[in-house]
N, C-alpha and C positions, 0 to 999 in steps of 0.2 A: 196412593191413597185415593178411594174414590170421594168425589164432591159429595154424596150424603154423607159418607162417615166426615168429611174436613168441615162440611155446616153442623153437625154437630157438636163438633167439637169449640167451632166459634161461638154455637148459641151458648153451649156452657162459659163462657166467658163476658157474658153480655154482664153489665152494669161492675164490672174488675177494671182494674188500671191493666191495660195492656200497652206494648211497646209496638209501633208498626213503622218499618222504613221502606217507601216507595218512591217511584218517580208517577207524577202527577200528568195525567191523562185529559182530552177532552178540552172546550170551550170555555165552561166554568159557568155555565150560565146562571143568573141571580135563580136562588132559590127559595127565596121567602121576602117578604117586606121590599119590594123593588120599589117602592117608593120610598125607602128611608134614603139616606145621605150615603151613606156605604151600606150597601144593603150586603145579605150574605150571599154566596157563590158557593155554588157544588161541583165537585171535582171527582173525578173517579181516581183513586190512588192504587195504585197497581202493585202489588207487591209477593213475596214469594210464589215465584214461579206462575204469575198470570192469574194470582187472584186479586178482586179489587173490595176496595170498599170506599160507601162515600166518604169526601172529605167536605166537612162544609168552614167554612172559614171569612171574614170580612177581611180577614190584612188584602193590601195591593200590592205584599211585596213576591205571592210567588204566581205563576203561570204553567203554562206545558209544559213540558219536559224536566221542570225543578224538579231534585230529591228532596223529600223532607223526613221528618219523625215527628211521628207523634205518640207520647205519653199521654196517656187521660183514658179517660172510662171509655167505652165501646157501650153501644148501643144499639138497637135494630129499626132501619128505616125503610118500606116498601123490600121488602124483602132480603135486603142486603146488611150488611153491618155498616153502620154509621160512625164515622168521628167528629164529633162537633169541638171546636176550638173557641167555646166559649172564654177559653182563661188562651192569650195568645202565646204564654209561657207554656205551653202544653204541646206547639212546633216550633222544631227547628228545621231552617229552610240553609238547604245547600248549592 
């Protein structure tokens, strides 16, 4: 499948509950509010076959190379597909 046709088919998905299970990629570096108490962290999650999307998340409990899932809405951030874990019920970290 070419990357235009697989980004369109993510954009048709944007603001849907989607299911995505990846192993988490990168530093995580804070990505918004670095001055609150736990600020949030972005992550790139890697998933079918090398594609990624962000993960943004405050839990402390996953890092590189964790698998997680995440259920909840999809949404589009700087070009990419975004999952934000505003509800933490929304990953499961393995």
């Amino acid at each position: 499948m070419s990357s235009q046709r697989r980004e369109y088919e993510v954009l048709d998905d944007i603001h849907r509950l989607v299911r995505v299970t990846g192993a988490i990629q990168g530093e995580g570096p804070p990505c918004d509010r670095p001055e609150a108490e736990i600020p949030n962290r972005c992550w790139d999650l890697v998933y079918d076959d090398g594609h990624s999307a962000i993960l943004r998340t405050r839990t402390e409990f996953v890092d590189a190379g964790f698998c997680v899932t995440y259920v909840g809405p999809l949404s589009w951030y700087e070009g990419r597909p975004h999952l934000d874990t505003v509800n933490l019920n929304w990953l499961r970290i393995y």
